[in-house]
C-alpha positions as a Markdown table, in Angstrom:
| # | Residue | x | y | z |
|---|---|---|---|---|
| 1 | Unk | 69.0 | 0.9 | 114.7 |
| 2 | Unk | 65.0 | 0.2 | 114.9 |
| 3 | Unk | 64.0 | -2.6 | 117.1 |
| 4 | Unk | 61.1 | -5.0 | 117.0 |
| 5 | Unk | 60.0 | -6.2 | 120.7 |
| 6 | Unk | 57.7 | -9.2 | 120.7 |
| 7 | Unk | 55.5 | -10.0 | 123.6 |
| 8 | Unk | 53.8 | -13.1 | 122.0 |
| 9 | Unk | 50.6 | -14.4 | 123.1 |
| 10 | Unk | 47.5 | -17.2 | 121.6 |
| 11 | Unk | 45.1 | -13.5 | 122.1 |
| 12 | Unk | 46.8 | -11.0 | 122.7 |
| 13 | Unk | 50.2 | -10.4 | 121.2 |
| 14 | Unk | 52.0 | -7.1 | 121.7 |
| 15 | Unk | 54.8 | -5.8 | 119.7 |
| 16 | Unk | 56.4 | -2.0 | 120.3 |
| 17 | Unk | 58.9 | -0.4 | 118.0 |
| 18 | Unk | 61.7 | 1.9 | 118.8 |
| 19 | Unk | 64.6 | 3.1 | 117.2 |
| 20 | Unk | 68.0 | 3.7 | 118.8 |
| 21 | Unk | 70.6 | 6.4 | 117.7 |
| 22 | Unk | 73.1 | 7.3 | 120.1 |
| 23 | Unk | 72.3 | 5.7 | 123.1 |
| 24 | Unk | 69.1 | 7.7 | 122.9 |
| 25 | Unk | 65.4 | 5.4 | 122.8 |
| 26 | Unk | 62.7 | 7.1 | 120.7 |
| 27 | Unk | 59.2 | 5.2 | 120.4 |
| 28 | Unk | 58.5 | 4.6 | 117.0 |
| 29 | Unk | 55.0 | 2.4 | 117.6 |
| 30 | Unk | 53.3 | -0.2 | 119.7 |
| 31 | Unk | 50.2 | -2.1 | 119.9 |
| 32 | Unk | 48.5 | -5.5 | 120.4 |
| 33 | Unk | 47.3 | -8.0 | 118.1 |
| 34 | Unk | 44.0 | -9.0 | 119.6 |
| 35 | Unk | 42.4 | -12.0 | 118.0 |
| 36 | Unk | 38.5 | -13.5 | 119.1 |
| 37 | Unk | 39.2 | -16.4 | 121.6 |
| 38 | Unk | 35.6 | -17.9 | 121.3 |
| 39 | Unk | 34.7 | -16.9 | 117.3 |
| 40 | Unk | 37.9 | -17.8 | 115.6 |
| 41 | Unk | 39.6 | -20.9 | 115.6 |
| 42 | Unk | 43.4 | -21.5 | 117.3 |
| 43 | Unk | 44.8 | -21.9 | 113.6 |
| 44 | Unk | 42.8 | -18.9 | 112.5 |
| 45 | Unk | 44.3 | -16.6 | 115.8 |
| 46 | Unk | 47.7 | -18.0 | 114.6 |
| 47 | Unk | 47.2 | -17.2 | 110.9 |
| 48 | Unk | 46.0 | -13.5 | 112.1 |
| 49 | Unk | 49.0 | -13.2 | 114.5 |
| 50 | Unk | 51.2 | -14.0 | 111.8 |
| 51 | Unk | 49.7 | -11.8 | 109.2 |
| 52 | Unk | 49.5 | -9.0 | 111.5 |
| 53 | Unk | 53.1 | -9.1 | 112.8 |
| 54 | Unk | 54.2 | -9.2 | 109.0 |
| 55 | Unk | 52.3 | -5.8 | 108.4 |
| 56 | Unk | 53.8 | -4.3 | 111.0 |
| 57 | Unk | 57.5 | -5.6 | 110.1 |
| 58 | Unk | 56.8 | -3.9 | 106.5 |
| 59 | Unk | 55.4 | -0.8 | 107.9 |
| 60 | Unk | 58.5 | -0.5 | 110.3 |
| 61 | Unk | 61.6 | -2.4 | 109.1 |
| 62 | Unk | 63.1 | -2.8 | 111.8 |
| 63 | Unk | 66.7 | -4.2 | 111.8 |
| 64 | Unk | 66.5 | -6.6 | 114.7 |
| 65 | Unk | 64.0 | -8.3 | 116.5 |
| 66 | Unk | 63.6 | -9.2 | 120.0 |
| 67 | Unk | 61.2 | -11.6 | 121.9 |
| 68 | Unk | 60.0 | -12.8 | 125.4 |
| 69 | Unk | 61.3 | -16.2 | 126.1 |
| 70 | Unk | 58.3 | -18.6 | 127.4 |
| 71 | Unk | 59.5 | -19.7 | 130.9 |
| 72 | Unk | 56.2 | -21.2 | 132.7 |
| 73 | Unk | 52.0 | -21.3 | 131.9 |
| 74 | Unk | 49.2 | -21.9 | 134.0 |
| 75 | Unk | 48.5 | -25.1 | 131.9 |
| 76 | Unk | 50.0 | -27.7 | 129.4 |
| 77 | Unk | 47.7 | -26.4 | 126.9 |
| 78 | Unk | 48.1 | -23.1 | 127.7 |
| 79 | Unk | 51.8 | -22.9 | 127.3 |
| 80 | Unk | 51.7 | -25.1 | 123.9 |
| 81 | Unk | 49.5 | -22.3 | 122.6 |
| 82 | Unk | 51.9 | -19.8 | 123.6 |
| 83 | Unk | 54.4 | -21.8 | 122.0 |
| 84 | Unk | 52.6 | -22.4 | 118.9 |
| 85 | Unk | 52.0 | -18.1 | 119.0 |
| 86 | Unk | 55.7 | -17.8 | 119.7 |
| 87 | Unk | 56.8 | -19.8 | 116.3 |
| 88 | Unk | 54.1 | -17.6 | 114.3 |
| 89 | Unk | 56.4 | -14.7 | 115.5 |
| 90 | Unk | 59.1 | -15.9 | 115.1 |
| 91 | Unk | 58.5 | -16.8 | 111.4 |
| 92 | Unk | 57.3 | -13.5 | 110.5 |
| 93 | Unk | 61.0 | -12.4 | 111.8 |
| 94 | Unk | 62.5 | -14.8 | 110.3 |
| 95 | Unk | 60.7 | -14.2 | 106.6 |
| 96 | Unk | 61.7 | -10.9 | 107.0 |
| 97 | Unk | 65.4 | -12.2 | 107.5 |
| 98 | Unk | 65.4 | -11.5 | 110.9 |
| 99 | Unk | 66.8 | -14.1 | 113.6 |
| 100 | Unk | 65.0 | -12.8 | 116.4 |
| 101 | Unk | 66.9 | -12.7 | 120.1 |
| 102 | Unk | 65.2 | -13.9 | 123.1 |
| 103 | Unk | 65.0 | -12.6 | 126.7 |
| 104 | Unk | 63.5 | -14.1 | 129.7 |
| 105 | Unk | 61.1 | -12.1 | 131.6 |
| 106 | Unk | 63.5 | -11.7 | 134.6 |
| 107 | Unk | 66.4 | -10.6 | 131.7 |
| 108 | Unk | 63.7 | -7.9 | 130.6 |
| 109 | Unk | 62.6 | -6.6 | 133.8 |
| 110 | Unk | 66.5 | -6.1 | 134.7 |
| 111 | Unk | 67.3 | -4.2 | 132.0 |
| 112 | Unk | 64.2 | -2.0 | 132.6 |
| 113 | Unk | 64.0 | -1.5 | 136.3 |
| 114 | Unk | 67.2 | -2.7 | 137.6 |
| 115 | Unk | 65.5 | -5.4 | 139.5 |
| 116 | Unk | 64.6 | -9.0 | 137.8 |
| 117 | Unk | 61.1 | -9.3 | 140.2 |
| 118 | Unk | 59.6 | -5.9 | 139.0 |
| 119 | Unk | 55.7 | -5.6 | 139.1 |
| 120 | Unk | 54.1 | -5.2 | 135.7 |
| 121 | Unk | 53.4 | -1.1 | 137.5 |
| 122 | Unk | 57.1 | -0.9 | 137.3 |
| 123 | Unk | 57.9 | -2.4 | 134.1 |
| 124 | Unk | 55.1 | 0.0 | 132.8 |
| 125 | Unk | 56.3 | 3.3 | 134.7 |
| 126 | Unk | 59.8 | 2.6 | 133.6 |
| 127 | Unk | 59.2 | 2.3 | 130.0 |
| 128 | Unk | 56.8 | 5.6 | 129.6 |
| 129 | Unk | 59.6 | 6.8 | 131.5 |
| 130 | Unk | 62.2 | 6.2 | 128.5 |
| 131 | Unk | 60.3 | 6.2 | 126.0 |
| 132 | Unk | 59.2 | 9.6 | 127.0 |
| 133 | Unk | 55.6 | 8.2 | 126.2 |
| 134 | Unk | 52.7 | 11.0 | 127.7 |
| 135 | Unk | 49.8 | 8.6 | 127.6 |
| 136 | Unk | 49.2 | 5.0 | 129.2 |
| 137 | Unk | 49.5 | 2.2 | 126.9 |
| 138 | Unk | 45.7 | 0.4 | 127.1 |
| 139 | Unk | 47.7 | -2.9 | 127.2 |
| 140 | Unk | 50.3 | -4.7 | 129.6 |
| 141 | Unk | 51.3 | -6.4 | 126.7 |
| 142 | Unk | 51.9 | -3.7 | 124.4 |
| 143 | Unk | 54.4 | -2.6 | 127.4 |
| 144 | Unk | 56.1 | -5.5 | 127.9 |
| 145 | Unk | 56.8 | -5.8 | 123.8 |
| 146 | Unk | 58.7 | -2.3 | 124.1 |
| 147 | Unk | 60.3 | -4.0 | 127.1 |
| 148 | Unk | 61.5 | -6.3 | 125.1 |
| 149 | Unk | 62.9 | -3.8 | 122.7 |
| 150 | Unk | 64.3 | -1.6 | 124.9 |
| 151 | Unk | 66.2 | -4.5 | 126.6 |
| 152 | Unk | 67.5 | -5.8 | 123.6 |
| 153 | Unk | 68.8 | -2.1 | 123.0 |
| 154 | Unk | 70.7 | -1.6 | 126.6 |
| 155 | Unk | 71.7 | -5.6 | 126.4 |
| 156 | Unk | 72.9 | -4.6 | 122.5 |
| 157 | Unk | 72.5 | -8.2 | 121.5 |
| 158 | Unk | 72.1 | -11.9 | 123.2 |
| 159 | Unk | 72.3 | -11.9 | 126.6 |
| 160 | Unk | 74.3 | -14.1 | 128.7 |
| 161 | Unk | 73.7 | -16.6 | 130.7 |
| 162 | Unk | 71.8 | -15.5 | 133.8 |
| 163 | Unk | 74.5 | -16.7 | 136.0 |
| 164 | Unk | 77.3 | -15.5 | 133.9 |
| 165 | Unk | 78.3 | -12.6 | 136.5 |
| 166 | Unk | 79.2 | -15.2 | 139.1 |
| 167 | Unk | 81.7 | -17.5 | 136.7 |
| 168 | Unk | 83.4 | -14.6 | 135.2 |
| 169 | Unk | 84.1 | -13.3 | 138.8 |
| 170 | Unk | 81.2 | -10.3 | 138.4 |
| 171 | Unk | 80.6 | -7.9 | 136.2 |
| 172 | Unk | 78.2 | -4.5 | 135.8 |
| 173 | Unk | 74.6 | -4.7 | 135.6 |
| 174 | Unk | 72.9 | -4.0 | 132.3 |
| 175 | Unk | 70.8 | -1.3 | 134.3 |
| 176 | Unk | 73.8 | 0.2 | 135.7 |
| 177 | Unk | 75.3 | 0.4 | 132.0 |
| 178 | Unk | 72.3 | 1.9 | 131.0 |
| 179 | Unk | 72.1 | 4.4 | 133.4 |
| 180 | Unk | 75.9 | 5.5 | 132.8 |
| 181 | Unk | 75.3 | 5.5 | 128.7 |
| 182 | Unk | 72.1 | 7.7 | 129.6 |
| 183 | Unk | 73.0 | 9.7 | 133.1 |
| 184 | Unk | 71.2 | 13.0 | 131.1 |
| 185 | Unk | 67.5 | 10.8 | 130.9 |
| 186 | Unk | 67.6 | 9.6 | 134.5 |
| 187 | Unk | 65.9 | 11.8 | 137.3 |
Protein backbone atom coordinates (compact mmCIF):
# COMPACT_ATOMS: atom_id res chain seq x y z
CA UNK A 1 0.00 0.00 0.00
CA UNK A 2 1.63 3.63 -0.84
CA UNK A 3 0.64 6.38 1.42
CA UNK A 4 0.26 10.11 0.86
CA UNK A 5 1.04 12.23 4.17
CA UNK A 6 -0.16 15.87 4.01
CA UNK A 7 1.29 18.53 6.19
CA UNK A 8 -0.82 21.40 4.71
CA UNK A 9 0.29 24.92 5.02
CA UNK A 10 -0.74 28.79 3.21
CA UNK A 11 3.53 28.61 2.34
CA UNK A 12 4.81 25.86 3.00
CA UNK A 13 3.07 22.55 2.40
CA UNK A 14 4.91 19.30 2.92
CA UNK A 15 3.81 15.98 1.58
CA UNK A 16 6.12 12.58 2.06
CA UNK A 17 5.35 9.35 0.30
CA UNK A 18 5.91 5.83 1.59
CA UNK A 19 4.83 2.57 0.68
CA UNK A 20 4.10 -0.22 3.12
CA UNK A 21 4.44 -4.02 2.43
CA UNK A 22 4.54 -6.24 5.26
CA UNK A 23 4.68 -4.20 8.11
CA UNK A 24 7.91 -2.84 6.60
CA UNK A 25 8.00 1.41 5.76
CA UNK A 26 10.10 2.28 2.76
CA UNK A 27 10.36 6.11 1.78
CA UNK A 28 9.15 6.54 -1.59
CA UNK A 29 9.50 10.70 -1.70
CA UNK A 30 8.96 13.85 0.25
CA UNK A 31 9.18 17.55 -0.18
CA UNK A 32 7.60 20.92 0.30
CA UNK A 33 5.48 23.06 -1.71
CA UNK A 34 6.90 26.48 -1.13
CA UNK A 35 4.91 29.26 -2.56
CA UNK A 36 6.10 33.40 -2.46
CA UNK A 37 4.22 34.97 0.53
CA UNK A 38 4.85 38.65 -0.56
CA UNK A 39 4.87 38.12 -4.71
CA UNK A 40 1.94 35.84 -5.23
CA UNK A 41 -1.41 36.41 -4.13
CA UNK A 42 -3.40 33.93 -1.35
CA UNK A 43 -5.57 32.53 -4.29
CA UNK A 44 -2.51 32.23 -6.52
CA UNK A 45 -0.36 30.14 -3.33
CA UNK A 46 -3.68 28.07 -3.21
CA UNK A 47 -4.01 27.46 -6.97
CA UNK A 48 -0.03 26.40 -6.85
CA UNK A 49 -0.57 24.21 -3.70
CA UNK A 50 -3.30 22.51 -5.47
CA UNK A 51 -1.52 22.04 -8.73
CA UNK A 52 1.51 20.85 -7.15
CA UNK A 53 -0.10 18.34 -4.80
CA UNK A 54 -1.91 16.94 -7.99
CA UNK A 55 1.52 16.31 -9.74
CA UNK A 56 2.81 14.68 -7.06
CA UNK A 57 -0.53 12.32 -6.65
CA UNK A 58 0.06 11.34 -10.50
CA UNK A 59 3.72 10.89 -10.13
CA UNK A 60 3.11 8.60 -7.00
CA UNK A 61 -0.49 7.03 -6.89
CA UNK A 62 -0.70 6.48 -3.80
CA UNK A 63 -3.68 4.45 -2.56
CA UNK A 64 -4.58 6.44 0.55
CA UNK A 65 -4.07 9.70 1.76
CA UNK A 66 -3.46 11.10 5.15
CA UNK A 67 -3.53 14.61 6.63
CA UNK A 68 -2.71 16.82 9.72
CA UNK A 69 -5.90 17.92 11.38
CA UNK A 70 -5.84 21.84 12.05
CA UNK A 71 -6.21 22.10 15.90
CA UNK A 72 -5.15 25.86 16.86
CA UNK A 73 -3.16 29.11 14.90
CA UNK A 74 -1.55 32.06 16.16
CA UNK A 75 -4.36 34.13 14.49
CA UNK A 76 -7.95 34.17 13.07
CA UNK A 77 -6.48 34.84 9.81
CA UNK A 78 -3.89 32.71 10.08
CA UNK A 79 -5.79 29.49 10.77
CA UNK A 80 -8.51 30.47 7.96
CA UNK A 81 -5.57 30.41 5.57
CA UNK A 82 -4.53 27.12 6.78
CA UNK A 83 -7.98 26.03 6.39
CA UNK A 84 -8.42 27.35 3.03
CA UNK A 85 -4.66 25.35 2.24
CA UNK A 86 -6.23 22.35 3.95
CA UNK A 87 -9.37 22.11 1.45
CA UNK A 88 -6.87 22.68 -1.66
CA UNK A 89 -5.43 19.36 -0.32
CA UNK A 90 -7.92 17.84 0.31
CA UNK A 91 -9.48 18.30 -3.13
CA UNK A 92 -6.47 17.17 -4.98
CA UNK A 93 -7.17 13.83 -2.82
CA UNK A 94 -10.33 13.79 -3.38
CA UNK A 95 -10.03 14.35 -7.54
CA UNK A 96 -7.86 11.67 -7.32
CA UNK A 97 -10.66 9.56 -5.63
CA UNK A 98 -9.06 9.67 -2.49
CA UNK A 99 -10.96 10.45 0.90
CA UNK A 100 -8.14 11.55 2.79
CA UNK A 101 -7.92 10.52 6.80
CA UNK A 102 -7.05 13.05 9.34
CA UNK A 103 -4.81 12.93 12.39
CA UNK A 104 -4.27 15.45 15.05
CA UNK A 105 -0.89 16.42 15.80
CA UNK A 106 -0.84 14.66 19.26
CA UNK A 107 -2.38 11.35 17.19
CA UNK A 108 0.80 11.69 14.89
CA UNK A 109 3.42 12.32 17.38
CA UNK A 110 1.98 9.06 19.29
CA UNK A 111 2.23 6.94 16.61
CA UNK A 112 5.79 8.19 15.89
CA UNK A 113 7.47 8.57 19.25
CA UNK A 114 5.27 6.89 21.64
CA UNK A 115 4.54 10.13 23.41
CA UNK A 116 1.71 12.74 22.10
CA UNK A 117 4.01 16.03 23.40
CA UNK A 118 7.14 15.07 21.23
CA UNK A 119 9.48 18.03 20.07
CA UNK A 120 9.57 18.50 16.33
CA UNK A 121 13.75 16.97 17.11
CA UNK A 122 11.89 13.83 18.06
CA UNK A 123 9.30 13.61 15.55
CA UNK A 124 12.25 14.25 13.00
CA UNK A 125 14.83 11.61 14.60
CA UNK A 126 12.08 9.05 14.75
CA UNK A 127 11.06 9.21 11.24
CA UNK A 128 14.79 9.17 9.62
CA UNK A 129 14.89 6.52 12.03
CA UNK A 130 12.03 4.33 10.10
CA UNK A 131 12.28 5.48 7.17
CA UNK A 132 15.91 4.51 7.22
CA UNK A 133 16.47 8.09 5.59
CA UNK A 134 20.68 8.92 5.65
CA UNK A 135 20.23 12.67 5.09
CA UNK A 136 18.21 15.41 7.06
CA UNK A 137 15.07 16.52 5.44
CA UNK A 138 15.79 20.59 4.81
CA UNK A 139 12.21 21.04 6.06
CA UNK A 140 10.11 20.31 9.37
CA UNK A 141 7.32 20.17 7.24
CA UNK A 142 8.42 17.69 4.80
CA UNK A 143 8.94 15.57 8.17
CA UNK A 144 5.88 16.02 9.71
CA UNK A 145 4.00 14.99 6.12
CA UNK A 146 5.88 11.44 6.36
CA UNK A 147 4.62 11.63 9.92
CA UNK A 148 1.52 11.71 8.82
CA UNK A 149 1.97 8.79 6.57
CA UNK A 150 3.72 6.68 8.67
CA UNK A 151 0.93 7.17 11.33
CA UNK A 152 -1.72 6.44 9.11
CA UNK A 153 0.31 3.14 8.31
CA UNK A 154 0.83 1.90 12.15
CA UNK A 155 -2.92 3.35 12.89
CA UNK A 156 -3.99 1.32 9.50
CA UNK A 157 -6.95 3.57 8.97
CA UNK A 158 -9.12 6.36 11.07
CA UNK A 159 -8.08 6.69 14.38
CA UNK A 160 -10.24 6.68 17.29
CA UNK A 161 -11.33 8.91 19.45
CA UNK A 162 -8.49 10.28 21.57
CA UNK A 163 -10.17 9.11 24.64
CA UNK A 164 -11.33 5.85 23.36
CA UNK A 165 -8.77 3.78 25.57
CA UNK A 166 -10.46 4.95 28.73
CA UNK A 167 -14.42 3.93 27.57
CA UNK A 168 -13.49 0.71 26.21
CA UNK A 169 -11.70 -0.17 29.56
CA UNK A 170 -7.87 0.40 27.85
CA UNK A 171 -6.38 -0.92 25.17
CA UNK A 172 -2.57 -1.02 23.53
CA UNK A 173 -0.92 1.90 22.31
CA UNK A 174 -0.44 2.33 18.60
CA UNK A 175 3.43 2.73 19.36
CA UNK A 176 3.42 -0.34 21.34
CA UNK A 177 1.68 -2.16 18.24
CA UNK A 178 4.09 -0.79 16.12
CA UNK A 179 6.92 -1.74 17.92
CA UNK A 180 5.57 -5.52 18.29
CA UNK A 181 4.68 -5.62 14.26
CA UNK A 182 8.37 -4.21 13.80
CA UNK A 183 10.60 -5.67 16.97
CA UNK A 184 13.52 -6.42 14.02
CA UNK A 185 13.63 -2.28 13.11
CA UNK A 186 13.77 -1.08 16.73
CA UNK A 187 17.26 -0.64 18.49
Amino acid sequence: MRILGIDPGSVVCGYGVIDVNGGKLTLVEYGVVAVKRRTTSFPQRLAEIHQRLQAVIARTSPDECALERVFHAKNVVSIVQLAHARGVSMLACAQAGIDPVEYTPMQVKRSVTGRGNSSKEQVQFMVRSILEISETPDFFDATDALAVAICHAVNGGPPPPVNAHRKSGGSRSAWKDFVDKNAHRVK
